[in-house]
PDB file of N, H, CA, C and O in Angstrom:
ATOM      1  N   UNK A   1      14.459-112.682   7.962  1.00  0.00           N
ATOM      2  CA  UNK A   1      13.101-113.085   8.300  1.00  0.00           C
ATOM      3  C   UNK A   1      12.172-112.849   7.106  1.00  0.00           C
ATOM      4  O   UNK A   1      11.477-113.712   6.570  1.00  0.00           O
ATOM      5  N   UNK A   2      12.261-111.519   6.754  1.00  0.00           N
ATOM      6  H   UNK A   2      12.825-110.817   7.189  1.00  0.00           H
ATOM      7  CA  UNK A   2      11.276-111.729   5.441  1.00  0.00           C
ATOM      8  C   UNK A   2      11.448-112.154   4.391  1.00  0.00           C
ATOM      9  O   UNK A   2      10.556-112.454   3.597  1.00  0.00           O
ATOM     10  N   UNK A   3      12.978-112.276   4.166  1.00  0.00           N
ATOM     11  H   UNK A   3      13.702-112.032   4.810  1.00  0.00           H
ATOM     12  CA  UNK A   3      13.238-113.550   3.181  1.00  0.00           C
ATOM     13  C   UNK A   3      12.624-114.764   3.041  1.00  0.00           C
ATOM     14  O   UNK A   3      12.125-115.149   1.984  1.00  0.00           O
ATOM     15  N   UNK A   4      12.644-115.585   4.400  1.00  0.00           N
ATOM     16  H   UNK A   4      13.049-115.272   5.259  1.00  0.00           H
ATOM     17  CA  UNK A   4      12.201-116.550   4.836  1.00  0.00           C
ATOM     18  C   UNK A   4      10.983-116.662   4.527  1.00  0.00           C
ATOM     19  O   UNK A   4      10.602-117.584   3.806  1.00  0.00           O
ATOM     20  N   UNK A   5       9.854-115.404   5.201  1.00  0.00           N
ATOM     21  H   UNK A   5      10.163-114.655   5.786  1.00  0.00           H
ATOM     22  CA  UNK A   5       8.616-115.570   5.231  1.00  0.00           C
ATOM     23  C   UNK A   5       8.469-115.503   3.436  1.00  0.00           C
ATOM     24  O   UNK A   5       7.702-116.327   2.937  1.00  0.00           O
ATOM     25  N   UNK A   6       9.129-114.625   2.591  1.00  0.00           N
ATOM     26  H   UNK A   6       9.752-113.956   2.996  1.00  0.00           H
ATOM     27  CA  UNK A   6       8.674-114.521   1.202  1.00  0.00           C
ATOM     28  C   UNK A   6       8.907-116.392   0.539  1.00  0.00           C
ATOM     29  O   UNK A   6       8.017-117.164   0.183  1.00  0.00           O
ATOM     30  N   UNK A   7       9.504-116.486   0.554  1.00  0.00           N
ATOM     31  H   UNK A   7      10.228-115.859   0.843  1.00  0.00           H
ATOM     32  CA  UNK A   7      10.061-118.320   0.306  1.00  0.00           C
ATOM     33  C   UNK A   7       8.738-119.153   1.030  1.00  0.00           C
ATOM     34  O   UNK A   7       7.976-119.706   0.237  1.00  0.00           O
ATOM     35  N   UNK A   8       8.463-119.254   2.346  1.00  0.00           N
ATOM     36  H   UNK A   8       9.082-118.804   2.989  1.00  0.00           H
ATOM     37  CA  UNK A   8       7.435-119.916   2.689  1.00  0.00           C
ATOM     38  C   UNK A   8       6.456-120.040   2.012  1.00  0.00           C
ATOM     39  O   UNK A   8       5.891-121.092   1.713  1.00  0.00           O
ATOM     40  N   UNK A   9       6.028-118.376   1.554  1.00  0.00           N
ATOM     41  H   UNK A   9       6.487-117.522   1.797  1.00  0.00           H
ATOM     42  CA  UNK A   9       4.937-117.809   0.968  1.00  0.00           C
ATOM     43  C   UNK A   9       4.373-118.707  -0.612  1.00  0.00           C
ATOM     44  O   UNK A   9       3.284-119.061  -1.063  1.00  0.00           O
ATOM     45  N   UNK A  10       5.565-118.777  -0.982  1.00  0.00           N
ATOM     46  H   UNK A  10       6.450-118.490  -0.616  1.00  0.00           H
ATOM     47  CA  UNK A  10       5.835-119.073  -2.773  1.00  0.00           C
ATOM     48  C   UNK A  10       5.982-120.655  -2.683  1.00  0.00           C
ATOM     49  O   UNK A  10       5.753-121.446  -3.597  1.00  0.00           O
ATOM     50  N   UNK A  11       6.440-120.975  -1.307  1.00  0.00           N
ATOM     51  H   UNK A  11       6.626-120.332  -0.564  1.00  0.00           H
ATOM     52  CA  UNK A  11       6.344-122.599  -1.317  1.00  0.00           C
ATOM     53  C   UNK A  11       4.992-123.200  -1.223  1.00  0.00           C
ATOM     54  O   UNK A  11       4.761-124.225  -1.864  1.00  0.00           O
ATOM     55  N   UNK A  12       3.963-122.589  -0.390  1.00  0.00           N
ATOM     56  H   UNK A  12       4.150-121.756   0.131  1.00  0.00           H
ATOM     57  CA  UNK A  12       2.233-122.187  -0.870  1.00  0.00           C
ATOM     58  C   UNK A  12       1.937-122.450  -1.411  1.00  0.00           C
ATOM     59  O   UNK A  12       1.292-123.498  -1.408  1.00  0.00           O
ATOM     60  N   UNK A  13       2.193-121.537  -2.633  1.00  0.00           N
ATOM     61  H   UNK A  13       2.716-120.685  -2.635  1.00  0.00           H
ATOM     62  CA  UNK A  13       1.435-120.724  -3.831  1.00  0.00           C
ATOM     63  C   UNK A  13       1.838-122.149  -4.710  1.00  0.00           C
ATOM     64  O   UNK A  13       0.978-122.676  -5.416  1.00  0.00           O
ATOM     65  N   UNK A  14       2.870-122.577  -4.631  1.00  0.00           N
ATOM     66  H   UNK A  14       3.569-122.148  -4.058  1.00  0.00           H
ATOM     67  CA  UNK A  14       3.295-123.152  -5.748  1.00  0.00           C
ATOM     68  C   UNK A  14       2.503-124.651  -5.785  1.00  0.00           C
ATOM     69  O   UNK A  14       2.446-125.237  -6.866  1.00  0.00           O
ATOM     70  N   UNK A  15       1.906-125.242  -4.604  1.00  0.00           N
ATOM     71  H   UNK A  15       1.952-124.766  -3.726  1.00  0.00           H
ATOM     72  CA  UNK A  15       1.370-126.146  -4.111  1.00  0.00           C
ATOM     73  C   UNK A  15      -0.420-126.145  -4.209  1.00  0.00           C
ATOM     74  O   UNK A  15      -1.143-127.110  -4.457  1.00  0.00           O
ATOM     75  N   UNK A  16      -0.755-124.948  -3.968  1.00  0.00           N
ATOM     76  H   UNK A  16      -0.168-124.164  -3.766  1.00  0.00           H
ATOM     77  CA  UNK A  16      -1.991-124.609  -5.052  1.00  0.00           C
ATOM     78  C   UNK A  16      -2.020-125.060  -5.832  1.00  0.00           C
ATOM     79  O   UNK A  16      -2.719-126.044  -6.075  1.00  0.00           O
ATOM     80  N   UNK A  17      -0.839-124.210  -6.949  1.00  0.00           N
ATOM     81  H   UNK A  17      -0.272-123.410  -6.752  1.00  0.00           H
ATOM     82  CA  UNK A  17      -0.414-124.083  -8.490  1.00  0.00           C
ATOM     83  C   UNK A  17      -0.639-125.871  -9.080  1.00  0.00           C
ATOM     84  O   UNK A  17      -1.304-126.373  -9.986  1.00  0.00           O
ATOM     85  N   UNK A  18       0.348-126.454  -7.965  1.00  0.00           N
ATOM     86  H   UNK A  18       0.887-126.046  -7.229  1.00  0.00           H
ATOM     87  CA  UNK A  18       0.325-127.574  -8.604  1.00  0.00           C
ATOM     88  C   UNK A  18      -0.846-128.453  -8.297  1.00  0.00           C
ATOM     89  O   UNK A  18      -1.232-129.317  -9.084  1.00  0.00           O
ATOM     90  N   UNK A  19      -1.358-128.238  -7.230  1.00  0.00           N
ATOM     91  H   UNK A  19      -1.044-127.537  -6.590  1.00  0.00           H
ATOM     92  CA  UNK A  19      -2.903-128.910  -7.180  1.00  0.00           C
ATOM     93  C   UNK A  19      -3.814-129.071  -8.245  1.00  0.00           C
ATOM     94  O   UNK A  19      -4.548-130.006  -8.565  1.00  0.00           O
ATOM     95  N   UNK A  20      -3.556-127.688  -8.839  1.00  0.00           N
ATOM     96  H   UNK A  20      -2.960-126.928  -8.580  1.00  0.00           H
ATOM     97  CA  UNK A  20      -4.778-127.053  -9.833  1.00  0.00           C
ATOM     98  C   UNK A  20      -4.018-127.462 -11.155  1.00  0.00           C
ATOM     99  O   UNK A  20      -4.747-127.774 -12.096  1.00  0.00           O
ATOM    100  N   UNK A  21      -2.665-127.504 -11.354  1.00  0.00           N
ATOM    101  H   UNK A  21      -2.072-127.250 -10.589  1.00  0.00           H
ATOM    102  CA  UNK A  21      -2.495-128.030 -12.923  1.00  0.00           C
ATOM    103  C   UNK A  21      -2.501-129.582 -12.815  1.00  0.00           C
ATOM    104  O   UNK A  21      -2.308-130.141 -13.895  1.00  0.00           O
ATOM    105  N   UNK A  22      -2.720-130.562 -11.523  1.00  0.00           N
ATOM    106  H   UNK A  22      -2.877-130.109 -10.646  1.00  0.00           H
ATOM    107  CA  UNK A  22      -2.944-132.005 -11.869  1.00  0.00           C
ATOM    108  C   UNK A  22      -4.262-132.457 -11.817  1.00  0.00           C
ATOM    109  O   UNK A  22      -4.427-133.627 -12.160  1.00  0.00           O
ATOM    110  N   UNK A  23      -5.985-131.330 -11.211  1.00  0.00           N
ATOM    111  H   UNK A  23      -5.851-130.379 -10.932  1.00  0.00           H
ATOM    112  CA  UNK A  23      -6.569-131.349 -11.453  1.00  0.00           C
ATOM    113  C   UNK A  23      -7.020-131.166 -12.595  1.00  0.00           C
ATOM    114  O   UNK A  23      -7.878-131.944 -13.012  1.00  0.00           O
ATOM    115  N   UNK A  24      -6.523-129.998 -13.473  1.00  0.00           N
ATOM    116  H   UNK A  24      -5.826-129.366 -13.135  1.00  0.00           H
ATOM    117  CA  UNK A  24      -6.894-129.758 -15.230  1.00  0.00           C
ATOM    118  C   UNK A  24      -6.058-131.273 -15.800  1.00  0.00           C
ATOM    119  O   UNK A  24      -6.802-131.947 -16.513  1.00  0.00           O
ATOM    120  N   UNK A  25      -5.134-131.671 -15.659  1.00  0.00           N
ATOM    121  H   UNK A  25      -4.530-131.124 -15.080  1.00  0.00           H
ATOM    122  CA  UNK A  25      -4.956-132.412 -16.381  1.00  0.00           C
ATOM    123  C   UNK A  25      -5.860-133.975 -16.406  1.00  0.00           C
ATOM    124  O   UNK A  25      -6.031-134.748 -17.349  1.00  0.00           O
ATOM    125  N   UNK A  26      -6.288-134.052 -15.113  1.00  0.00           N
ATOM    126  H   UNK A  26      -6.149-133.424 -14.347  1.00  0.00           H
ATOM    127  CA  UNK A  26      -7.069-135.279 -14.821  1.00  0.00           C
ATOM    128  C   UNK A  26      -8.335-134.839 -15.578  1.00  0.00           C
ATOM    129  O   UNK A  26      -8.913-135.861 -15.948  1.00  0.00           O
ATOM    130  N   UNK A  27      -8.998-133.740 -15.957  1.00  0.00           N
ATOM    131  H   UNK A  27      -8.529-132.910 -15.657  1.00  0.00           H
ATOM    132  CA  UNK A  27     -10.183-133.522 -15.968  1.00  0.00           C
ATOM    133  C   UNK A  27      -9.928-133.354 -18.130  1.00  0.00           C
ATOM    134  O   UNK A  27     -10.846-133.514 -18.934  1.00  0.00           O
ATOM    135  N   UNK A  28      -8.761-133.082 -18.421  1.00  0.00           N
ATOM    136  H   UNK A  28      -8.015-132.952 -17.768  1.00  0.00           H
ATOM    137  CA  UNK A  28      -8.106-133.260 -19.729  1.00  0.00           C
ATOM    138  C   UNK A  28      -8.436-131.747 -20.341  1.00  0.00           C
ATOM    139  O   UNK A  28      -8.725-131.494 -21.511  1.00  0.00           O
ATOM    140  N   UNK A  29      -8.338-130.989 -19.447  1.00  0.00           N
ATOM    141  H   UNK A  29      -8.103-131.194 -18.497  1.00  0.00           H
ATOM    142  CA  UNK A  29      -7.907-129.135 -19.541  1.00  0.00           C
ATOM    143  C   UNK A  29      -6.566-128.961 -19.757  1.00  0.00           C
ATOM    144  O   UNK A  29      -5.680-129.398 -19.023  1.00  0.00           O
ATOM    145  N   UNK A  30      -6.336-128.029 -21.226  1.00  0.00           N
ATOM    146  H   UNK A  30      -7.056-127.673 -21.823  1.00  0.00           H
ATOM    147  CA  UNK A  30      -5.529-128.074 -21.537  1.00  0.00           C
ATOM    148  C   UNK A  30      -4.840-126.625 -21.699  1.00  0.00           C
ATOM    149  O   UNK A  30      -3.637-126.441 -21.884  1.00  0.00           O
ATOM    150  N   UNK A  31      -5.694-125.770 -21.607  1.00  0.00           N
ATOM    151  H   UNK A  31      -6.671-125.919 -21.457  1.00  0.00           H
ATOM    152  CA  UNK A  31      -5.888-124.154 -21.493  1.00  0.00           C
ATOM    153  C   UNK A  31      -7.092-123.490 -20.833  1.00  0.00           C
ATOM    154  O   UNK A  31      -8.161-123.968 -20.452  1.00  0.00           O
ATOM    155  N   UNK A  32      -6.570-122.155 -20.806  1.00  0.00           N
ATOM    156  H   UNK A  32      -5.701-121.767 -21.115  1.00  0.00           H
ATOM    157  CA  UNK A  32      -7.732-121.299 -19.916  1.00  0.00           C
ATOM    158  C   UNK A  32      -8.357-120.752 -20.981  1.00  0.00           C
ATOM    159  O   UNK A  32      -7.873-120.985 -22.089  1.00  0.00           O
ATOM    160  N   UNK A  33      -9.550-119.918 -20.879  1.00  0.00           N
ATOM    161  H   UNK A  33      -9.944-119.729 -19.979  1.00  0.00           H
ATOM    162  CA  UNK A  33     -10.122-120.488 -19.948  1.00  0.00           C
ATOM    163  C   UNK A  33     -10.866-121.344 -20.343  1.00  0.00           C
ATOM    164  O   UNK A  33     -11.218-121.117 -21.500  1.00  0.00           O
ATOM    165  N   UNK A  34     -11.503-122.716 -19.699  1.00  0.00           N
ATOM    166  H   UNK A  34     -11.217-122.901 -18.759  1.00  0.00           H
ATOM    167  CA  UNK A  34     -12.144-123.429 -19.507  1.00  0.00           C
ATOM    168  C   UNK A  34     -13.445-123.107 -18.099  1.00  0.00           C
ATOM    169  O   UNK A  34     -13.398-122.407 -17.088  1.00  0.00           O
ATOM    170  N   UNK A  35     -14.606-124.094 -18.740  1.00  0.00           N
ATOM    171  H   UNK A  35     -14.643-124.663 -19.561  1.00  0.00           H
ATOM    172  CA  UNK A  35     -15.554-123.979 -17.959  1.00  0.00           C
ATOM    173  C   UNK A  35     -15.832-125.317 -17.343  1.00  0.00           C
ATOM    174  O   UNK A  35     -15.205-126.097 -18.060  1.00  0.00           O
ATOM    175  N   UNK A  36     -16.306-125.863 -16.601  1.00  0.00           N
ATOM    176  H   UNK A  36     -16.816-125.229 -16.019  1.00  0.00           H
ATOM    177  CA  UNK A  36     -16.646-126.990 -15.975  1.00  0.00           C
ATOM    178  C   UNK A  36     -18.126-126.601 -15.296  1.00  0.00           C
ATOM    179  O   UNK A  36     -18.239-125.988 -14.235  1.00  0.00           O
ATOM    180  N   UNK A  37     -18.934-126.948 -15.894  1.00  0.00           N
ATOM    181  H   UNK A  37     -18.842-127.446 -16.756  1.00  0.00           H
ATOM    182  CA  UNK A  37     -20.290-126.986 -15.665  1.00  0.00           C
ATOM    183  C   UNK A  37     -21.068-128.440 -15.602  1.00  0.00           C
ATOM    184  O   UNK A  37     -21.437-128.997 -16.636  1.00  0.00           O
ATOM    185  N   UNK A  38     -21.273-128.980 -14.348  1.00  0.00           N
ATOM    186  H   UNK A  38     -20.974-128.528 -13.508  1.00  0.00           H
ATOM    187  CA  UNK A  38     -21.707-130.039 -14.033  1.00  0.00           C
ATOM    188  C   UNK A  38     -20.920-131.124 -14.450  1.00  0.00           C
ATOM    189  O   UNK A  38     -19.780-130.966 -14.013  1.00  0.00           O
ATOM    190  N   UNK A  39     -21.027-132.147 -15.098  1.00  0.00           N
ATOM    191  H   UNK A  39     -21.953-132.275 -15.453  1.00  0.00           H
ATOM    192  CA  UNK A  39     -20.067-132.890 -15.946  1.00  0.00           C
ATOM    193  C   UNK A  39     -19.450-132.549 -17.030  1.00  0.00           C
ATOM    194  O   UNK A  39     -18.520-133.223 -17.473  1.00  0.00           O
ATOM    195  N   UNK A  40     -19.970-131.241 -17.715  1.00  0.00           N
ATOM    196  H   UNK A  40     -20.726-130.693 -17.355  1.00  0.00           H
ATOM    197  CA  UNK A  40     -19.726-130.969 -19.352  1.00  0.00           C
ATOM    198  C   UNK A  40     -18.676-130.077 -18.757  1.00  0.00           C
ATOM    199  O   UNK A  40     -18.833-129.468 -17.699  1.00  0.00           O
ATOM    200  N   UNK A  41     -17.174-130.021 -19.791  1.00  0.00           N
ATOM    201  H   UNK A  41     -17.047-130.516 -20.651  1.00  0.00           H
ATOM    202  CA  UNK A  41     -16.012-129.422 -19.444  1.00  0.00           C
ATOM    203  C   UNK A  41     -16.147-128.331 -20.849  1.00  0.00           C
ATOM    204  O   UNK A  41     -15.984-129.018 -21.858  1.00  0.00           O
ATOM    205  N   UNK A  42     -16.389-126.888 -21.204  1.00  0.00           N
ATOM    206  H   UNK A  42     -16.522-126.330 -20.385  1.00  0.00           H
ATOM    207  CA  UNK A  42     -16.381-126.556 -22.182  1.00  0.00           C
ATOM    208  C   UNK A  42     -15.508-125.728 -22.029  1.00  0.00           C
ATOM    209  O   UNK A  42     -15.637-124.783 -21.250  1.00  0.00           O
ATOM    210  N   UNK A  43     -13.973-126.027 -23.078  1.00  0.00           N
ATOM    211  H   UNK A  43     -13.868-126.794 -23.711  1.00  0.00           H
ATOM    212  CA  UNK A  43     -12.875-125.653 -23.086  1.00  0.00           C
ATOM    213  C   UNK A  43     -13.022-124.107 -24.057  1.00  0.00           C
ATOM    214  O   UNK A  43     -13.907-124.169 -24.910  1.00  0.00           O
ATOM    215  N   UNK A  44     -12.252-122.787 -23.992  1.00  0.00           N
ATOM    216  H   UNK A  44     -11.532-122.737 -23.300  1.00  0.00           H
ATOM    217  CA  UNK A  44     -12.035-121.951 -24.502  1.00  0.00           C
ATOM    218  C   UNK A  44     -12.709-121.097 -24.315  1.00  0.00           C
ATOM    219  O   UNK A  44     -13.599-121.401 -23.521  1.00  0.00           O
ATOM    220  N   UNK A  45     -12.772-119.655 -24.818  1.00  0.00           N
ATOM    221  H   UNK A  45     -12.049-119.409 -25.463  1.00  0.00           H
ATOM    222  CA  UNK A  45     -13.599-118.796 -24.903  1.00  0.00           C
ATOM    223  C   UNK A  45     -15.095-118.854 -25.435  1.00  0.00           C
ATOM    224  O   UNK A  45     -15.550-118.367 -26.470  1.00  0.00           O
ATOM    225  N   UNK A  46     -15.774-119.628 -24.380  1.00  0.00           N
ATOM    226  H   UNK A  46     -15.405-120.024 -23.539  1.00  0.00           H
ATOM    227  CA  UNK A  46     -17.039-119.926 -25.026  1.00  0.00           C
ATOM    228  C   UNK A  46     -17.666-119.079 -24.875  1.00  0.00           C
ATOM    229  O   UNK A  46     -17.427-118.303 -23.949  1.00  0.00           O
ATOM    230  N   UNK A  47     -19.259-118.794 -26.161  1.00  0.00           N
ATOM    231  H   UNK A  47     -19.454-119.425 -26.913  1.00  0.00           H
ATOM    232  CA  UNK A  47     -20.340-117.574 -26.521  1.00  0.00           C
ATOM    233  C   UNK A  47     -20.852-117.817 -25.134  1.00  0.00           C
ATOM    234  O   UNK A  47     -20.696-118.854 -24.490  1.00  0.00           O
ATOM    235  N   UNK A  48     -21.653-116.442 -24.652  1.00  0.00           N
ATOM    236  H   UNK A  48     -21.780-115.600 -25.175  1.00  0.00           H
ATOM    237  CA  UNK A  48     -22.620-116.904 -23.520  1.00  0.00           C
ATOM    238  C   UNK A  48     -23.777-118.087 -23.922  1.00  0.00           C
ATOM    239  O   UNK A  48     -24.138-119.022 -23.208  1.00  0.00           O
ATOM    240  N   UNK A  49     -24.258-117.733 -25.344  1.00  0.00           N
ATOM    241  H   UNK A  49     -23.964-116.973 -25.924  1.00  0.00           H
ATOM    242  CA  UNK A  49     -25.160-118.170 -24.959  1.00  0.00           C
ATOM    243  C   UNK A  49     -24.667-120.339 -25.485  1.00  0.00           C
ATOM    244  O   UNK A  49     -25.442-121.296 -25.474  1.00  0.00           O
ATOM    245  N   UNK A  50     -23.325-120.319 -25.809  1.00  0.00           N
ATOM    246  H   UNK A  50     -22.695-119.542 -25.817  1.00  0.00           H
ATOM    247  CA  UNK A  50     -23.468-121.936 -25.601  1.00  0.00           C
ATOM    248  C   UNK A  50     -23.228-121.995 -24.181  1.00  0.00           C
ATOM    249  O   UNK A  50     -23.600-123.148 -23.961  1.00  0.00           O
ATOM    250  N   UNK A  51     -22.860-121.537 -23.077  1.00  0.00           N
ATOM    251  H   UNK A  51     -22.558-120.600 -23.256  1.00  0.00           H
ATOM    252  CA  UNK A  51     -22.585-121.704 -21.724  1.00  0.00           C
ATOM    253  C   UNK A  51     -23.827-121.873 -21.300  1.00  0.00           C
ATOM    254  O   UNK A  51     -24.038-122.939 -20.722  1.00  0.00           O
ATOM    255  N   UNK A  52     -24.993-120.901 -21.452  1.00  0.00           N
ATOM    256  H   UNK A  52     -24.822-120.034 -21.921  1.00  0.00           H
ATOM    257  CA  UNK A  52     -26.145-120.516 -21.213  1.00  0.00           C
ATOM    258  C   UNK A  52     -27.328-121.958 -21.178  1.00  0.00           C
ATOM    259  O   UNK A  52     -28.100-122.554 -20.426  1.00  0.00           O
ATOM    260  N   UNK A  53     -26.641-121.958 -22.961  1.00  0.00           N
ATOM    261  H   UNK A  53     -26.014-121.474 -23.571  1.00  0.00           H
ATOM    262  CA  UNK A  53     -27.426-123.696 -23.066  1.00  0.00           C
ATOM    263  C   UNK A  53     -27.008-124.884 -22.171  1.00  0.00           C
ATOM    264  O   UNK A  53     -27.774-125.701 -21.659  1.00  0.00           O
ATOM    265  N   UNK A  54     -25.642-124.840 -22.069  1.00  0.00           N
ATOM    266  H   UNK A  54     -25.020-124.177 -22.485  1.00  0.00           H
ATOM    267  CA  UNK A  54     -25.126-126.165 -21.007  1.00  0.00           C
ATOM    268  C   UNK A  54     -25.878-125.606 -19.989  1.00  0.00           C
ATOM    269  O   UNK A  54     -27.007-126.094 -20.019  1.00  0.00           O
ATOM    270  N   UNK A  55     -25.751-124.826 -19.134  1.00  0.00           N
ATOM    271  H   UNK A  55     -24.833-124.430 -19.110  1.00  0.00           H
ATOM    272  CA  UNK A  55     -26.518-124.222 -18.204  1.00  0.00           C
ATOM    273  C   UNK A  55     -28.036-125.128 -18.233  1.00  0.00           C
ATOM    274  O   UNK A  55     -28.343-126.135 -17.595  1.00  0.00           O
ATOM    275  N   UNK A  56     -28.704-124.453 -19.083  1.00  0.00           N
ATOM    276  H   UNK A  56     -28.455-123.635 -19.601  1.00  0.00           H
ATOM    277  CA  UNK A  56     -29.803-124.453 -18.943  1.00  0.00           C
ATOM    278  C   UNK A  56     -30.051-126.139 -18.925  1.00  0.00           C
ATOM    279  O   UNK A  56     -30.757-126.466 -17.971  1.00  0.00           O
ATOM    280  N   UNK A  57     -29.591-127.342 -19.832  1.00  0.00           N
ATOM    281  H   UNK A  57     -29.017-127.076 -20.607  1.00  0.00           H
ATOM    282  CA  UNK A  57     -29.500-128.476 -19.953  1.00  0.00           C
ATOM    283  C   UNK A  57     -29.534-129.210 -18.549  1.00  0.00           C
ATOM    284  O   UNK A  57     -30.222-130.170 -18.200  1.00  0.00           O
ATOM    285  N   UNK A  58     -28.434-128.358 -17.730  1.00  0.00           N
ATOM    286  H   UNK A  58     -27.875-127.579 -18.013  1.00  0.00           H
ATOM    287  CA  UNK A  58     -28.313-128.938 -16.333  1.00  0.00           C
ATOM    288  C   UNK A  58     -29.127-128.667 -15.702  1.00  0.00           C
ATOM    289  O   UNK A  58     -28.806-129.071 -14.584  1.00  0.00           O
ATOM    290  N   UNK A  59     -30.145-128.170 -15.645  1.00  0.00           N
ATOM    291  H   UNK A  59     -30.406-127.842 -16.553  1.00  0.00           H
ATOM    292  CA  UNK A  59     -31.058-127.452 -14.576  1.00  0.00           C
ATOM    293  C   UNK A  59     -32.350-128.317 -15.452  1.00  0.00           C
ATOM    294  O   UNK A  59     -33.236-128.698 -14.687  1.00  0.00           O
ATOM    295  N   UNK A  60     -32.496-128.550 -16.422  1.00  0.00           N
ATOM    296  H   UNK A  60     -31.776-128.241 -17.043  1.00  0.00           H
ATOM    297  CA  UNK A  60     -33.474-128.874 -17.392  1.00  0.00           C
ATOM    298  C   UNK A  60     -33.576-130.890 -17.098  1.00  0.00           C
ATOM    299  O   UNK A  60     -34.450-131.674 -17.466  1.00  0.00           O
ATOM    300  N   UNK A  61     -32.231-131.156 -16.276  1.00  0.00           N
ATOM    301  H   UNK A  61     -31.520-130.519 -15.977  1.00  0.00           H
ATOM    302  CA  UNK A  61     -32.123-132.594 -16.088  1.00  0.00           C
ATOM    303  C   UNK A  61     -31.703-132.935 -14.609  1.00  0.00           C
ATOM    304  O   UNK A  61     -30.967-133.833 -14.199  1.00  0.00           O
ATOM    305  N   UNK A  62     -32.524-131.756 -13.794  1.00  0.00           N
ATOM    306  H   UNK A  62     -33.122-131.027 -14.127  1.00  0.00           H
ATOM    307  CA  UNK A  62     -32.439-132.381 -12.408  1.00  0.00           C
ATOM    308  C   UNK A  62     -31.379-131.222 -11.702  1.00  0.00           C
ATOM    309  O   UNK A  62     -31.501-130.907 -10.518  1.00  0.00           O
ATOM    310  N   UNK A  63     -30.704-130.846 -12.273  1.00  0.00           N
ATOM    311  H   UNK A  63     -30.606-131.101 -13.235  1.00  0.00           H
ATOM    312  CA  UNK A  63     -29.885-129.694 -11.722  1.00  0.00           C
ATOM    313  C   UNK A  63     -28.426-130.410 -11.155  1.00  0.00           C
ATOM    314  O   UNK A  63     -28.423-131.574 -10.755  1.00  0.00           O
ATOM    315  N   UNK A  64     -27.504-129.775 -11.171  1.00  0.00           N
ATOM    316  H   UNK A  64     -27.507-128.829 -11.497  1.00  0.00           H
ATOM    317  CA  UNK A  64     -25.696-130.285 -10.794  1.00  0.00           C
ATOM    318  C   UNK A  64     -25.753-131.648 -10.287  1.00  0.00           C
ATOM    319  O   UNK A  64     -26.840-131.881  -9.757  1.00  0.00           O
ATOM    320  N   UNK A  65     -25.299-132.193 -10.282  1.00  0.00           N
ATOM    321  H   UNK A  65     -24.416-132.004 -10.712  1.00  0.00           H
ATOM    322  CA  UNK A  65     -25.300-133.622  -9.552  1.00  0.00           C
ATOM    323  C   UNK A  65     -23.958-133.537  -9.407  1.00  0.00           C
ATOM    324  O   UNK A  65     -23.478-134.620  -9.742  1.00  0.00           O
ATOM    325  N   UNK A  66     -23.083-132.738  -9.053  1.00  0.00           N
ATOM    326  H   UNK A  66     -23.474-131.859  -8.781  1.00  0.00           H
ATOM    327  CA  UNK A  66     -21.529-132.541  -8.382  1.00  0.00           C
ATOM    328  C   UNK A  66     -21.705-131.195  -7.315  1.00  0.00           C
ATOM    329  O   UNK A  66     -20.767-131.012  -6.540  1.00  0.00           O
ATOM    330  N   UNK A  67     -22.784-130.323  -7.256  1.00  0.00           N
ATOM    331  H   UNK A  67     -23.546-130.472  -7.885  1.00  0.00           H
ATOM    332  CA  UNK A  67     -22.763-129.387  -6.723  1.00  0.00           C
ATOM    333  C   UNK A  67     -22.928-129.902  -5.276  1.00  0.00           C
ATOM    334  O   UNK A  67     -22.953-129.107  -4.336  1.00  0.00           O
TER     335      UNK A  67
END
């Protein structure tokens, strides 16, 4: 039985997993981390304050239009 239930479990997870790596690929994410802020996708370890600026850009032009 808990074999079973562990296998169910991972058959799940893996269906997430793959949700989320054919969403990055549609969206053309190619590593983590990535940000997705409104339409702008800013890939890598970005500074706060370029996040800050996309940020602020979106709010500065009406605010998310995906939120």
């Amino acid at each position: 039985k808990l074999k079973t239930d562990i296998e169910a479990e991972r058959a799940d997870h893996d269906k997430v997993i793959d949700a989320n790596r054919n969403l990055a690929q549609m969206l053309g994410i190619n590593g983590t981390p990535a940000f997705v802020i409104d339409s702008e996708i800013v890939p890598g370890a970005a500074p706060f304050n370029q996040l800050a600026d996309v940020v602020k850009s979106v709010r500065d032009n009406g605010g998310c239009k995906f939120c």
